[in-house]
VOGU-3710 file (C-alpha; in Angstrom, 3 decimals, decimal comma):
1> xxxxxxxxxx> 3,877/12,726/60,013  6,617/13,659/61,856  8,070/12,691/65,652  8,330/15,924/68,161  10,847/14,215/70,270  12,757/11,539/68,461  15,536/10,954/70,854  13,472/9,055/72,898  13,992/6,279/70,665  17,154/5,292/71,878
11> xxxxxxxxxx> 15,171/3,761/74,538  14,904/0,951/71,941  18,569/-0,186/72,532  17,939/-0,747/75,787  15,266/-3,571/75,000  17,738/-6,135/73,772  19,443/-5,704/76,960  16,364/-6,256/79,074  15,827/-9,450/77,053  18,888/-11,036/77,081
21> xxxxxxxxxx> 19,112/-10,373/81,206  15,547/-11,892/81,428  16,076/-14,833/79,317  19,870/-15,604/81,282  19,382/-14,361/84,776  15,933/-13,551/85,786  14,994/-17,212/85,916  17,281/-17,525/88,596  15,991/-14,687/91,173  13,588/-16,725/92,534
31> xxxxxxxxxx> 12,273/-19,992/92,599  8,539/-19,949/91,515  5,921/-21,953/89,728  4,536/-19,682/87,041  1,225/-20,895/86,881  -2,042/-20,040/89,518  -3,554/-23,752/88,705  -1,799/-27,019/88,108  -4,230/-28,194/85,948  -2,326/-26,175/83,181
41> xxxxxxxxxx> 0,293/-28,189/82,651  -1,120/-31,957/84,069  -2,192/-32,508/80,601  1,555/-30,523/78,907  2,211/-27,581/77,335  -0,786/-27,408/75,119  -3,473/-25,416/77,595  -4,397/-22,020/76,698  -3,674/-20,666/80,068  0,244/-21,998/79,218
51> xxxxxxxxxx> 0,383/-20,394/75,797  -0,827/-17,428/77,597  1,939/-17,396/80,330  4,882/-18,057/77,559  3,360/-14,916/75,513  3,363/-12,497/78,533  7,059/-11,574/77,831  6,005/-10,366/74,108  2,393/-8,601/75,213  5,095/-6,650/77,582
61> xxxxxxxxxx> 7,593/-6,044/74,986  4,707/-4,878/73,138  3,590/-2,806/75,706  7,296/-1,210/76,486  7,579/-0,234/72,326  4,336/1,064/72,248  5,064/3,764/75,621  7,869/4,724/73,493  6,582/5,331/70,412  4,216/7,488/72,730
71> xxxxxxxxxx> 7,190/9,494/74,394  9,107/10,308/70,409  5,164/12,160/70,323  4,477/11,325/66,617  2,163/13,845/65,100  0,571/14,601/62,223  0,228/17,934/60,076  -2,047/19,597/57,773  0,059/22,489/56,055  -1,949/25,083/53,732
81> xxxxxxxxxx> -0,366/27,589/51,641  -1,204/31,963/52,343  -0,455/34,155/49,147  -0,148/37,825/49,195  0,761/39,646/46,150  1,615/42,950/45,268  -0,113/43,097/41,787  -0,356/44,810/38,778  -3,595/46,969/37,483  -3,663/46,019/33,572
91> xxxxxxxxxx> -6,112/46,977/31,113  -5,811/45,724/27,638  -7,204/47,974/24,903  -7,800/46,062/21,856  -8,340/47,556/18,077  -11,472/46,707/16,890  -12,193/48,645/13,214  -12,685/46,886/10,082  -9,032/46,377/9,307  -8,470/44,053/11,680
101> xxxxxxxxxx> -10,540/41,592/9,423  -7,664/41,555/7,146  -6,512/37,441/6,829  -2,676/38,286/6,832  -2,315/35,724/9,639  -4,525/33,060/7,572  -6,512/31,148/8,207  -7,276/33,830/11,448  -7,491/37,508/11,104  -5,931/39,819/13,219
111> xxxxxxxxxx> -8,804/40,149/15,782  -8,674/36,203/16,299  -5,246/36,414/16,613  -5,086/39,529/19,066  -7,697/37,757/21,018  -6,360/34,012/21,282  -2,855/36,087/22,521  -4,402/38,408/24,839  -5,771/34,847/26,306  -3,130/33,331/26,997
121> xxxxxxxxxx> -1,570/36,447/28,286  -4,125/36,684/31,031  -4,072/32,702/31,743  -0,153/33,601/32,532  -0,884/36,364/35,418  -1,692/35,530/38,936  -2,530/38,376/41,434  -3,014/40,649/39,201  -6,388/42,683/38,327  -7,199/43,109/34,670
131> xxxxxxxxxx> -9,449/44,592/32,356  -10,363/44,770/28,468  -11,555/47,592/26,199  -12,248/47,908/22,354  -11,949/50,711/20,475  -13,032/51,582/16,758  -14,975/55,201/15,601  -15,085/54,931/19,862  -13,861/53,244/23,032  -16,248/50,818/24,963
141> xxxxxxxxxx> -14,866/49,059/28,281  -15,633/45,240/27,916  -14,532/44,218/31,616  -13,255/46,786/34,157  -10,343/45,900/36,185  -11,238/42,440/38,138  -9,426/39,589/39,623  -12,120/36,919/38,175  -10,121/35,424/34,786  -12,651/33,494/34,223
151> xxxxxxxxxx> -15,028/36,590/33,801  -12,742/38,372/31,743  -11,441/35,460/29,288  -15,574/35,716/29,117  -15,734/38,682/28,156  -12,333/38,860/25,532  -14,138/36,033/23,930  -17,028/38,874/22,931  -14,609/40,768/20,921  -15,263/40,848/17,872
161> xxxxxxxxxx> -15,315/43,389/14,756  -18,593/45,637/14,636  -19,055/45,679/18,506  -18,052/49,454/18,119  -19,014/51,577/14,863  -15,722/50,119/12,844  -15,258/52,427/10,117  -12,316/54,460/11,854  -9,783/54,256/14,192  -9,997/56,809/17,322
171> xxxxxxxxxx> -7,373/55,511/19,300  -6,555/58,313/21,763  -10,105/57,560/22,890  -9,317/53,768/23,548  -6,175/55,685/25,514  -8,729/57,718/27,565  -11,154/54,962/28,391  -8,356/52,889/29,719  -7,149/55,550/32,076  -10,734/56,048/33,364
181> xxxxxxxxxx> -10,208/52,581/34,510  -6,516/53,062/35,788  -6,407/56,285/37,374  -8,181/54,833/40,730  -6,252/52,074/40,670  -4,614/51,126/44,309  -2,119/48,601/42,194  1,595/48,726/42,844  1,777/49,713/39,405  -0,274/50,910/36,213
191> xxxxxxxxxx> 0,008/49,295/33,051  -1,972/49,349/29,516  -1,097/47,034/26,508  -2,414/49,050/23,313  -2,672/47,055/20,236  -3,580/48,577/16,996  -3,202/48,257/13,460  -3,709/51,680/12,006  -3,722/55,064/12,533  -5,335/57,756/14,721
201> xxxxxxxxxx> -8,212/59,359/12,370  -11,603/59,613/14,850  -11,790/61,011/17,955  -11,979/64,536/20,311  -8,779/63,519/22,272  -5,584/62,267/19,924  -3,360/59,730/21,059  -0,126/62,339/22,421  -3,000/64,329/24,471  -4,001/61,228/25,972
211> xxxxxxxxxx> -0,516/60,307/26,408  0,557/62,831/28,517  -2,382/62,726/30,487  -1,184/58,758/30,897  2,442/59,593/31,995  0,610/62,413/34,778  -1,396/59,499/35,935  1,627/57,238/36,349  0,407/54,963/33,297  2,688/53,191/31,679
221> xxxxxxxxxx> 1,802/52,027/28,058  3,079/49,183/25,723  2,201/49,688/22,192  1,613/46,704/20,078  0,867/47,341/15,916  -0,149/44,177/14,256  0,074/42,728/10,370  2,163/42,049/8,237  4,108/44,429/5,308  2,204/45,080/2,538
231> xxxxxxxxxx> -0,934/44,398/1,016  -2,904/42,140/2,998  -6,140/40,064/2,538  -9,070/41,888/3,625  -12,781/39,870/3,386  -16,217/42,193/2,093  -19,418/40,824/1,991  -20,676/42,156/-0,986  -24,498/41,467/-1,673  -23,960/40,778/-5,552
241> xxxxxxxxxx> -21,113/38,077/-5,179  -21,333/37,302/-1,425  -18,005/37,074/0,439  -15,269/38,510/-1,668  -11,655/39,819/-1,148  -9,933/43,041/-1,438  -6,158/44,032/-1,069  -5,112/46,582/1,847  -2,433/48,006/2,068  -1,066/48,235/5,850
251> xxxxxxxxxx> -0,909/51,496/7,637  0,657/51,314/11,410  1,533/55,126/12,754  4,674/53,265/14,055  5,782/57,087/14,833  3,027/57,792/17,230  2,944/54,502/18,842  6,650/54,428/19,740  6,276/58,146/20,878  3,030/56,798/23,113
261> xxxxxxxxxx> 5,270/53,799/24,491  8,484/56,003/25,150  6,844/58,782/26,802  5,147/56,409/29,102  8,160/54,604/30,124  6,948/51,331/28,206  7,841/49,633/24,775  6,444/49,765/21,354  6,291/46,111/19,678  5,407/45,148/15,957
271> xxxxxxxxxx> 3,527/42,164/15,206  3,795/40,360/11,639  3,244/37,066/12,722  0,929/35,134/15,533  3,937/33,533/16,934  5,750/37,116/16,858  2,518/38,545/19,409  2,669/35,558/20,987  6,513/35,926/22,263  5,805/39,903/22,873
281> xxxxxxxxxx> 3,220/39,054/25,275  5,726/36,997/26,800  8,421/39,406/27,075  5,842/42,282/28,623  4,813/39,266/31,079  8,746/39,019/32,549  8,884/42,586/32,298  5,815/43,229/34,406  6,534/41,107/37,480  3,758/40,584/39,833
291> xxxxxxxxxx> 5,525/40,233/43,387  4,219/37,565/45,759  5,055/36,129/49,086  3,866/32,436/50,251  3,774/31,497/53,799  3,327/27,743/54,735  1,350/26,943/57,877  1,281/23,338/59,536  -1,092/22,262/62,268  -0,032/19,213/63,819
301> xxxxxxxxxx> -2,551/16,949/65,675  -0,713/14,978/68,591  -1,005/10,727/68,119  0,908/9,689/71,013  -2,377/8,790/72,458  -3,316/6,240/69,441  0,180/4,641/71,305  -0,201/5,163/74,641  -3,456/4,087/75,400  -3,141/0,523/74,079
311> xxxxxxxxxx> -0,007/0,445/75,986  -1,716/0,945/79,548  -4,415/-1,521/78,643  -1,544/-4,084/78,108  -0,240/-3,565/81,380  -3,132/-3,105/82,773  -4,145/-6,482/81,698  -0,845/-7,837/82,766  -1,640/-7,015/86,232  -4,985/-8,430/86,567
321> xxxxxxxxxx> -3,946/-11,565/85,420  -0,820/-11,489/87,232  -3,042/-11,378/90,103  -5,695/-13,414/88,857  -5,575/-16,654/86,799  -2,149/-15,839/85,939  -1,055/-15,393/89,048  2,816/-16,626/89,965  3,266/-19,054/92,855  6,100/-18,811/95,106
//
């Protein structure tokens, strides 16, 4: 709530001042018998009509507070919020082949972990439009660009290993797919995250073809590989012994993915740990800025009348009964 014109409550000094000069001096202006029927007080000060006469001075102070409550205009304001954004057009293209089984971020493998991070990542942008592809032996588009998170943190939760053949890694296609996706895009800017943990070795279109046909298309590209040094965990289901283990050795083409990144204009990242992907996300999120302006609207709803009206009725009153059974006798 909020008053329009709150100088007109000054006026309120003025009522002690009309008080006082009532209570010492306007007896004395005339000589009068305040009451329309002498019945009223034959029997003392105890008939209605007398209580009535001695709380006409505080109806009309009443009255007088009420007009200027009215004349400050108090009003009251609904205010809603309009965004508009400038966002980004992200897609993130997610490794899907068998290594990504490998338990070097136990208890999770790397897919879990890519996929709990890439998550949270999308829970952190607002007015942006994103989309998800895997890629193995080939590239499939999960979600195309959309501003429905809901749909697409749907749709990340499908990812798993074997959605795509999975026995190779053709990475310049998950490249390609993306910028199917991208190259339409009316965004203020173009942007692929590209996390991997191998090498290019399936595929018509390697990953520097498909890079240069990114940086043509205005496409920038951050590079993510993820696992750790080393030999690493890696689970096989084998139909003698059931679920056994085997020892991998990790093989990120760091070379390709930081030529990828720098070409592009973006970044190449290396992930050994879950809480490592989980701060890279975070830096790409301040580096991609999403720019947004929010104008606040108020409607205000005048109340002076929720004063006013009550006010009249009080005088109003006043008058009939000054005239009435109220009525002052000379």
């Amino acid at each position: 709530m909020r008053l329009e014109s709150p100088w007109f409550l000054f006026l309120f000094l003025i009522l002690p001042c009309l008080y006082f000069y009532q209570k010492k001096w306007g007896k004395h202006l005339k000589a009068a018998l305040f009451y329309s029927d002498v019945r009223g007080i034959q029997g003392g000060l105890s008939h209605w009509k007398v209580k009535l006469v001695k709380g006409a001075l505080i109806w009309k102070g009443l009255a007088v507070v009420l007009v200027i409550v009215a004349l400050a205009r108090p009003q009251s304001g609904e205010s809603y919020e309009e965004y508009s954004t400038e966002g980004i057009d992200l897609m993130l293209a997610i490794d899907v082949s068998g290594s990504m089984l490998a338990e070097d971020f136990h208890p999770k493998n790397r897919v879990e972990v890519a996929k709990e991070r890439a998550k949270e990542f999308i829970k952190s942008r607002r007015g942006d439009r994103m989309g998800v592809l895997v890629f193995g032996e080939d590239s499939f588009t999960l979600c195309p660009l959309t501003s429905d998170d809901s749909f697409l943190l749907k749709r990340v939760d499908e990812i798993k290993v074997g959605i795509v053949p999975e026995e190779k890694t053709a990475m310049g296609m998950g490249i390609v797919n993306g910028l199917n996706r991208l190259r339409r895009s009316s965004g203020k800017s173009k942007v692929m995250i590209l996390l991997t943990d191998g090498v290019n070795n399936a595929g018509k279109i390697d990953p520097l073809t498909a890079t240069e046909m990114a940086k043509a298309l205005g496409v920038k590209i951050y590079t993510i590989g993820i696992g750790r040094e080393g030999l690493v965990p890696v689970p096989i289901n084998d139909p003698m012994l059931g679920r056994t283990y085997a020892q991998m050795k990790t093989e990120i083409d760091e070379e390709v993915l930081k030529k990828i990144a720098d070409r592009t204009g973006g970044l190449y990242f290396r992930a050994t740990s879950e809480e490592a992907l989980k701060k890279i996300y975070e830096k790409i999120n301040t580096m991609e800025k999403t720019e947004s302006k929010t104008k606040i609207y108020t409607n205000y709803r005048e109340l002076f009348p929720l004063f006013l009206w009550p006010a009249l009725v009080i005088f109003l009153v006043d008058r009939l009964s000054a005239r009435s059974w109220l009525r002052v006798l000379p």
